[in-house]
C-alpha positions in Angstrom: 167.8 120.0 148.2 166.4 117.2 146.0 165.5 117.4 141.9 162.5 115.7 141.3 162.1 114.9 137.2 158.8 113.4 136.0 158.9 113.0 132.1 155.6 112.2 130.6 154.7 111.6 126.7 153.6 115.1 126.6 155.1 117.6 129.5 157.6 117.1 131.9 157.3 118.1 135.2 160.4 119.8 137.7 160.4 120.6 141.5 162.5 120.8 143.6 162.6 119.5 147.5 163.8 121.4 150.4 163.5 118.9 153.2 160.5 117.2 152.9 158.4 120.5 151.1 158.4 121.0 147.8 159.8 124.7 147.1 159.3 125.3 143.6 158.1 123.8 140.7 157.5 124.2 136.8 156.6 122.6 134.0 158.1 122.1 130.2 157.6 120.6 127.1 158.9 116.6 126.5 161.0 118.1 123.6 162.7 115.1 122.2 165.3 116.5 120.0 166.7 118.6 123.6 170.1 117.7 124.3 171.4 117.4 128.2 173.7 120.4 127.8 170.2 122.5 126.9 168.0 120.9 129.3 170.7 121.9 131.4 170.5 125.7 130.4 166.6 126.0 131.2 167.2 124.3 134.5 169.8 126.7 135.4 167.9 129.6 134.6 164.9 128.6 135.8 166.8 128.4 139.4 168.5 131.8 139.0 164.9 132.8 138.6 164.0 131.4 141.4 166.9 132.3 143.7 167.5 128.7 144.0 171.1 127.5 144.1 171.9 124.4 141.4 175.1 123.8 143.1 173.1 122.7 146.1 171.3 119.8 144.9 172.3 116.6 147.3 170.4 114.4 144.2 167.7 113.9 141.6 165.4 111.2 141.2 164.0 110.7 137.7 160.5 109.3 136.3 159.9 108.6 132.8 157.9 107.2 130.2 160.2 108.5 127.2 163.3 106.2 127.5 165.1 108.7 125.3 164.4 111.7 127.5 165.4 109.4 130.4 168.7 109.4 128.8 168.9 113.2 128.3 168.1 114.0 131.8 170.5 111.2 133.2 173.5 112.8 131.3 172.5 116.3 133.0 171.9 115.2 135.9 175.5 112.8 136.0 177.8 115.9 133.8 176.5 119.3 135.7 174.8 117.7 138.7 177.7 115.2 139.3 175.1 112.9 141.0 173.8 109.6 139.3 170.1 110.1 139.4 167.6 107.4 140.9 165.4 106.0 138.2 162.1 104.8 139.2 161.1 101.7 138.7 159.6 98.5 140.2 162.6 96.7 141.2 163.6 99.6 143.7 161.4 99.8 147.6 158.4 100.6 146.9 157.1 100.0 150.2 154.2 98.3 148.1 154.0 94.3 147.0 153.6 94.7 143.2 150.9 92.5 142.2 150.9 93.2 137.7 152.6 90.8 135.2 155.0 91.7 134.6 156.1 94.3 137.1 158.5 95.9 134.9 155.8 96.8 132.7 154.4 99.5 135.4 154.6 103.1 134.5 157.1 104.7 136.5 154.7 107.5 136.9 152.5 105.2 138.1 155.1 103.5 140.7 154.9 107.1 141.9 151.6 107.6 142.3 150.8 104.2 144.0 153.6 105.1 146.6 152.2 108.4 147.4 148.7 107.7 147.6 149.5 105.2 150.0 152.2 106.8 152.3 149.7 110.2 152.4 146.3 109.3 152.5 146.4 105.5 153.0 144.7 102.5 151.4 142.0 100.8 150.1 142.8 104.0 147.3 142.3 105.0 143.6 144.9 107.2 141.9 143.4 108.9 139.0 145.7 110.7 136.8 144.7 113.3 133.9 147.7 113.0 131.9 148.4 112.1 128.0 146.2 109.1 129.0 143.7 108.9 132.2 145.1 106.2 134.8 143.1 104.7 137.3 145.8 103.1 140.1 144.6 100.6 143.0 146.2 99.8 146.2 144.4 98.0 148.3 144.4 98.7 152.1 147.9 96.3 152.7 149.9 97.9 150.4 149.2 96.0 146.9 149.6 97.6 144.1 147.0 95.8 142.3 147.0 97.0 138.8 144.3 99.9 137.5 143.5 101.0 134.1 144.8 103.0 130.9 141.7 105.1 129.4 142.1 108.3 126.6 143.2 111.4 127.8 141.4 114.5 127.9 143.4 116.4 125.3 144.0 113.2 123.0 140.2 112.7 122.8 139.9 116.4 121.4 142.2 116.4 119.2 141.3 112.6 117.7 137.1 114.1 117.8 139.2 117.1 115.4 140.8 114.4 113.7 138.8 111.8 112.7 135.9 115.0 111.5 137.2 118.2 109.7 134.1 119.5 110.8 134.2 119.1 114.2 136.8 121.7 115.7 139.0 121.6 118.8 138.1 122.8 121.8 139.3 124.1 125.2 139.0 121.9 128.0 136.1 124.1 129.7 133.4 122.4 131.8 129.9 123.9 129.9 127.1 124.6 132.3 124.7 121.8 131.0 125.3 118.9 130.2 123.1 119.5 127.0 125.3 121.1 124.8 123.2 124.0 122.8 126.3 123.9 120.3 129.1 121.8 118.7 131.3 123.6 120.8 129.4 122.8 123.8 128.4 119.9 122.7 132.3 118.4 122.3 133.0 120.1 125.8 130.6 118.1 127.6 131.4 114.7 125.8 134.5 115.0 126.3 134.8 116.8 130.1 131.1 115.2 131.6 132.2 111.7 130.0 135.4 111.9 131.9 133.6 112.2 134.9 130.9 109.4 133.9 133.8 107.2 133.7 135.4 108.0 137.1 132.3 108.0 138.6 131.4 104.8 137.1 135.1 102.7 137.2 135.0 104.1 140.9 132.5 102.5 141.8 133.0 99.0 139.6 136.5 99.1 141.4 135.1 99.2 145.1 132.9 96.4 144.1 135.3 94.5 142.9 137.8 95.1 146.3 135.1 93.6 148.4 132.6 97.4 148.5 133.9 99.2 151.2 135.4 102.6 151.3 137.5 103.2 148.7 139.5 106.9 148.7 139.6 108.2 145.4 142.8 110.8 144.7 143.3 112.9 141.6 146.2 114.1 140.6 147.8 116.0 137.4 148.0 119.4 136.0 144.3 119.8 134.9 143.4 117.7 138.1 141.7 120.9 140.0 139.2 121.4 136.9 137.1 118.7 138.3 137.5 119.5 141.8 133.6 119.2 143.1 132.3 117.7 139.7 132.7 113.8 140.6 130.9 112.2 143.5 133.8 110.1 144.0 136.7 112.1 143.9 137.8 113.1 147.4 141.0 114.3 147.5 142.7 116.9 144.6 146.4 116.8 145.0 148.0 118.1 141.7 151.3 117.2 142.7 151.6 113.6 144.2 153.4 112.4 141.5 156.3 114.4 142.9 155.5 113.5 146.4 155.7 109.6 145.2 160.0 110.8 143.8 160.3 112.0 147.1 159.2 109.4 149.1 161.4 106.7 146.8 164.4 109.0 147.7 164.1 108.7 150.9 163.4 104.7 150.5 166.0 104.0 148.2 169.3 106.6 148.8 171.1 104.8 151.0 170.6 101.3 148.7 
């Protein structure tokens, strides 16, 4: 079996791989004052709970944005795993020619998301990821990673709308039936959820124009990734999980290196 570990700003998300299928899966808050020895607690727990066995873990493979939850999970992973983790990053096999200056500068979430979009569902692509910030990731149909963009998140632009007016409040991240908002609530709902989907609808197409205007895929990914399943016109393919499919894939790359 094979611990996948992808650490974002806000959540980090755990699965594990049987094989080539991912078995289980949960998610956890990017709690920076954790230590390994209780990240290591909740992991084992969370296994009994699932009737998996810890002790049966062959390796983990470890994306982060938050170098010092990196660190955390890399002391687990080397004391009570007794396996050194594989840390994403551009200098491993991507399988993809990293075209962004400098390449150490991609997200390793990213990395992941590049290699998975093009291992599963091919290339010319577009990765967008709903996470603390809204990535848009191109790879073109030979296997370039050819940079993307970094946009406001969906829950950062609620709670800066909250921040920046007393009067406006927070709200959930609920798609309103019109467009029109006949409320503040609504109002904030569709700004917020209806201008996301302006702006992927819109980059979208700006990016196919700009790789030469042929068919592009477009791929979403990320926990609230299924909430705007059927509201684009350019997103194709809903796969909430392809961040973890992207570890996988760089394990089976990069063990033997």
């Amino acid at each position: 079996m094979l611990l996948v570990i992808d650490i974002g700003n806000t959540q980090t998300v755990i699965g594990v791989y049987r094989g080539d299928e991912l078995i289980s899966h949960w998610r956890l808050s990017s709690d920076m004052q954790r230590t390994a020895d209780e990240t290591w607690i909740i992991l084992k727990m969370w296994c009994q709970d699932r009737g998996i066995d810890a002790a049966r873990f062959e390796g983990a493979v470890i994306s982060s944005v938050v170098p010092s939850l990196k660190k955390v999970f890399t002391d687990m992973s080397t004391v009570y795993l007794q396996c050194e983790p594989l840390l994403i990053g551009p200098e491993l096999d991507t399988g993809l020619t990293i075209r962004y200056e400098p390449a150490r500068a991609v997200g390793a979430d990213r990395i992941c998301n590049a290699v998975a979009g093009y291992q599963h569902y091919g290339g010319p692509a577009i990765i967008v990821d709903f996470g603390t910030a809204t990535t848009f990731d191109v790879i073109s149909a030979a296997g370039e990673y050819r940079g993307g963009i970094i946009a406001l998140g969906l829950m950062g632009a609620s709670a800066d709308l909250h921040r920046v007016s007393a009067v406006l409040p927070r709200v959930a991240l609920e798609f309103p039936e019109s467009v029109i908002g006949t409320s503040t609530e609504l109002s904030l709902q569709s700004g917020i959820l209806w201008g996301t989907v302006a702006m992927i609808d819109g980059l979208a197409a700006m990016i196919r124009n700009e790789l030469g205007g042929g068919p592009v895929r477009v791929i979403a990914t990320g926990g609230i990734a299924p909430l705007f399943e059927g509201r684009s016109r350019e997103i194709e393919v809903i796969d909430p999980f392809l961040t973890l499919k992207g570890m996988y894939y760089m394990w089976q790359r990069n063990r033997t290196r």
